[in-house]
C-alpha positions in Angstrom: -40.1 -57.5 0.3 -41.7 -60.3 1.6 -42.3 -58.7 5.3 -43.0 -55.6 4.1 -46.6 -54.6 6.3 -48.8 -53.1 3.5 -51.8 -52.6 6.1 -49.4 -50.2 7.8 -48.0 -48.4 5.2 -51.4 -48.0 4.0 -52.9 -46.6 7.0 -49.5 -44.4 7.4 -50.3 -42.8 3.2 -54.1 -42.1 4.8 -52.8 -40.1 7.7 -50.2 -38.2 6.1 -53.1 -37.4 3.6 -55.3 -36.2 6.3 -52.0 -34.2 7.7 -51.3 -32.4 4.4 -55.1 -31.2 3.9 -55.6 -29.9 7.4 -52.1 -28.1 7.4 -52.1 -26.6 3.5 -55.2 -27.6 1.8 -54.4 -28.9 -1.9 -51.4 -27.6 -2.4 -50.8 -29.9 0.8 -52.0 -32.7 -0.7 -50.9 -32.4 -4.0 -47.1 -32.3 -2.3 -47.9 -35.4 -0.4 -49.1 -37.2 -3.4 -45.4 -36.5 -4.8 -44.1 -37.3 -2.1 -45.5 -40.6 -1.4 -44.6 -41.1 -5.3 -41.2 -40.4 -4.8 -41.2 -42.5 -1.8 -42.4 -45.3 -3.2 -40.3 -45.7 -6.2 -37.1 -45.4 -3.2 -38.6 -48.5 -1.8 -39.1 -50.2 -4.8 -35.1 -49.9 -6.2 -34.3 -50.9 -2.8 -36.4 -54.5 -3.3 -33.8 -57.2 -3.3 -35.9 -58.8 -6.2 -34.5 -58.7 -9.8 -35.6 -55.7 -12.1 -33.5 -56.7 -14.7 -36.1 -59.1 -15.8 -38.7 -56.2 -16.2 -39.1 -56.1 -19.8 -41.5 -52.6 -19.8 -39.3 -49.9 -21.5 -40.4 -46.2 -23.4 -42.1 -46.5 -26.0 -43.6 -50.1 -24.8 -47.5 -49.3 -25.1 -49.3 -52.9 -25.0 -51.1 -52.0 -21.7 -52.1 -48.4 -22.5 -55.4 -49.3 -23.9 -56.8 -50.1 -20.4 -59.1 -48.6 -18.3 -56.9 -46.6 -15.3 -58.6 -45.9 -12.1 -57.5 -42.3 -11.6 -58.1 -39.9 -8.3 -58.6 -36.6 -7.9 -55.8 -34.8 -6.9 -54.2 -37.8 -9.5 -55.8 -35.7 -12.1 -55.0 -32.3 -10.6 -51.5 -32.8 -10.8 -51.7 -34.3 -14.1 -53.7 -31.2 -15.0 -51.5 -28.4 -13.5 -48.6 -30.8 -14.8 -50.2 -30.1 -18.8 -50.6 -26.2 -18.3 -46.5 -25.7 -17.7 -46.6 -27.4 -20.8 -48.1 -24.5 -22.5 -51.5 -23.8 -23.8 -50.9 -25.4 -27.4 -50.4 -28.6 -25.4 -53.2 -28.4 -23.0 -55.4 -27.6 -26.4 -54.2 -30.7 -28.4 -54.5 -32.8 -25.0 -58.1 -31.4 -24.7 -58.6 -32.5 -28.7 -57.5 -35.8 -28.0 -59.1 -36.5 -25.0 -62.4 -35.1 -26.3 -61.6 -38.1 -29.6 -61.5 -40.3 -26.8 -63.9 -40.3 -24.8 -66.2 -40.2 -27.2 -65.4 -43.6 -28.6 -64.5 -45.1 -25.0 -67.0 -43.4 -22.8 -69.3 -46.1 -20.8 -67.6 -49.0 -21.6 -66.3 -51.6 -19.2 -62.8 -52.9 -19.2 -63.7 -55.8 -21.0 -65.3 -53.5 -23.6 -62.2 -51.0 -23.6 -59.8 -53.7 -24.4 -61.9 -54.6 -27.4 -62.4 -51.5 -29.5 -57.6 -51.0 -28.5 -57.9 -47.4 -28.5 -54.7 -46.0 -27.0 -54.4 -43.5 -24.1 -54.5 -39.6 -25.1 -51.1 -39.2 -22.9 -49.4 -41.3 -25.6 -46.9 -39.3 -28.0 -46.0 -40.4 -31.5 -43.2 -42.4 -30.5 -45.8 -44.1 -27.7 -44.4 -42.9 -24.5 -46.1 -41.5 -21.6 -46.4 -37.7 -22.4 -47.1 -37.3 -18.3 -44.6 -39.7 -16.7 -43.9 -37.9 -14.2 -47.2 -37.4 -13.1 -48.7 -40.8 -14.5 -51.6 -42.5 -12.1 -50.4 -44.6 -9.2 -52.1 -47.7 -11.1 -50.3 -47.0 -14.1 -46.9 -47.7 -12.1 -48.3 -50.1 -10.8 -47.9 -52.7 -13.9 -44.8 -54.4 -14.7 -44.0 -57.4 -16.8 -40.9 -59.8 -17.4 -42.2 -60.0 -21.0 -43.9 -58.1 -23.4 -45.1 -60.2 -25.9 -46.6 -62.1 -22.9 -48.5 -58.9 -21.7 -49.6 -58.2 -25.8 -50.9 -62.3 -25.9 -53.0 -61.7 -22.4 -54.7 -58.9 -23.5 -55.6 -60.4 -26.9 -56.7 -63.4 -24.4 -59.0 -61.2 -22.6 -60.7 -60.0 -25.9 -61.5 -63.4 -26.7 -62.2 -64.0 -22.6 -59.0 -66.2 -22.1 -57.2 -65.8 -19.0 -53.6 -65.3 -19.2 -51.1 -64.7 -16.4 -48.6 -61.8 -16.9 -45.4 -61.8 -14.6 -44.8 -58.8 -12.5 -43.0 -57.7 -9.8 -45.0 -58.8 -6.9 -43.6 -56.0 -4.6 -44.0 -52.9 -7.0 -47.7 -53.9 -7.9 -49.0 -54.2 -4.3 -47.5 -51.2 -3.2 -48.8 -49.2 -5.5 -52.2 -50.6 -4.8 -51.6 -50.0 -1.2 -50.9 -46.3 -1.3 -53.5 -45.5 -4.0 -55.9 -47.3 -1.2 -54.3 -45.3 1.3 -54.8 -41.6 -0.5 -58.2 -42.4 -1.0 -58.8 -43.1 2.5 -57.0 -40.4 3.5 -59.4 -37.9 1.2 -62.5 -39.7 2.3 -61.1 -39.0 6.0 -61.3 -35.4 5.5 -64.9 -35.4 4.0 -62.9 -34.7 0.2 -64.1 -36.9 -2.5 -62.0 -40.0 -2.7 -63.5 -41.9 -5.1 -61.6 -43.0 -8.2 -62.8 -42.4 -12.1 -62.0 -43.1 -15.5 -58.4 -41.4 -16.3 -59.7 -39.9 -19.5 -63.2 -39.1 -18.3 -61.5 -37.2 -15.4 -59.0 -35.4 -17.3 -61.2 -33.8 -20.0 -63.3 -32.8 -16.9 -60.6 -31.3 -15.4 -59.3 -29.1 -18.4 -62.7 -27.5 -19.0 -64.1 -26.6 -15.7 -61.0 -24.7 -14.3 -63.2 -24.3 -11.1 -62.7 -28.2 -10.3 -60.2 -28.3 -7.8 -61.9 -25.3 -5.6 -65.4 -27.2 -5.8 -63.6 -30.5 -4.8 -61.8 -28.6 -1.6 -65.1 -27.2 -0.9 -66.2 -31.2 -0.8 -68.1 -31.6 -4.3 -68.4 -35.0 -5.2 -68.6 -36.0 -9.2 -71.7 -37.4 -10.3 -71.5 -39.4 -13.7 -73.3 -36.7 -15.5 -70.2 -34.5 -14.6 -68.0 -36.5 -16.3 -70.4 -37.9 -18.9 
């Protein structure tokens, strides 16, 4: 949408943010975050721009060896999303994300792109074990090829610069309200800062007691998630 105002539609996902903490506290905000989602991915099938060119379907993983910048609540609600799952789940997600970090933990994108280890969310057929709860950045990505997206990322390894086609529309807006939460937290003195998905999330699943000491304004210090 070529007139679409992302400024405003930014500062409109910060002020509904501020609206659902102040009025219900994280349950608030947690809502809103869906909401927005939801909102969002309305907007996008409403783009006049051609989606059939989108070549990312299930079980198309070439990006999912990338750093994702993950919020908060992002990883609350990916958290509360794993324990209706049951707690065999929530223990083999904990396994794998403990696996992970240890090989990925500290290092850069470039870095992460190099050793290809594949995001813990991935099941065995290499789909997104939390779609509907996946980080904002993570929806963010199209392409209108795939073997174009698997010849960048080799590109990058080698520090070649690819370009990979997306939809233009989808990417920025995503970008915008992920912006726009984390203004919103930061508004309401929450921690809105934005951390390493898998870092986060095995956080997250052993200190229960996260989401209270973030309402009460605790703000992760790398030695938290280290």
């Amino acid at each position: 949408m070529a007139s679409f105002d992302y400024v405003a539609y930014q500062k409109s996902v910060s002020d509904r943010m501020v609206t659902a903490k102040e009025q219900a506290g994280v349950h608030g905000i947690l809502k809103e975050l869906q909401m927005v989602g939801d909102e969002a991915e309305s907007l996008i099938a409403e783009d006049p721009g051609d989606r059939s060119l989108i070549d990312c379907a299930a079980g198309c993983k070439t990006c999912c060896v990338v750093n994702v910048s993950t919020l908060l609540p992002e990883g609350l609600a990916i958290a509360r999303y794993l324990q209706t799952q049951g707690q065999e789940t929530v223990q083999a997600t904990r396994e794998r994300l403990e696996a992970l970090w240890g090989e990925v933990r500290g290092l850069d994108d470039e870095d992460r792109l190099f050793v290809r280890r594949s995001c813990a969310f991935l099941d065995e057929k290499g789909c997104c074990s939390i779609y509907p709860v996946r980080p904002l950045l993570c929806r963010s990505v199209t392409s209108t090829d795939a073997q174009n997206c698997r010849d960048a990322l080799s590109g990058l390894v080698l520090g070649e610069e690819t370009a990979v086609l997306m939809h233009q529309f989808q990417q920025n807006l995503y970008e915008s309200l992920f912006t726009g939460v984390a203004d919103g937290l930061e508004a309401t003195g929450l921690d809105g800062r934005s951390f390493q998905l898998t870092g986060l999330l095995r956080y997250l699943l052993k200190h229960p007691q996260a989401e209270t000491d973030w309402m009460d304004g605790k703000r992760l210090s790398w030695q938290d998630i280290f």
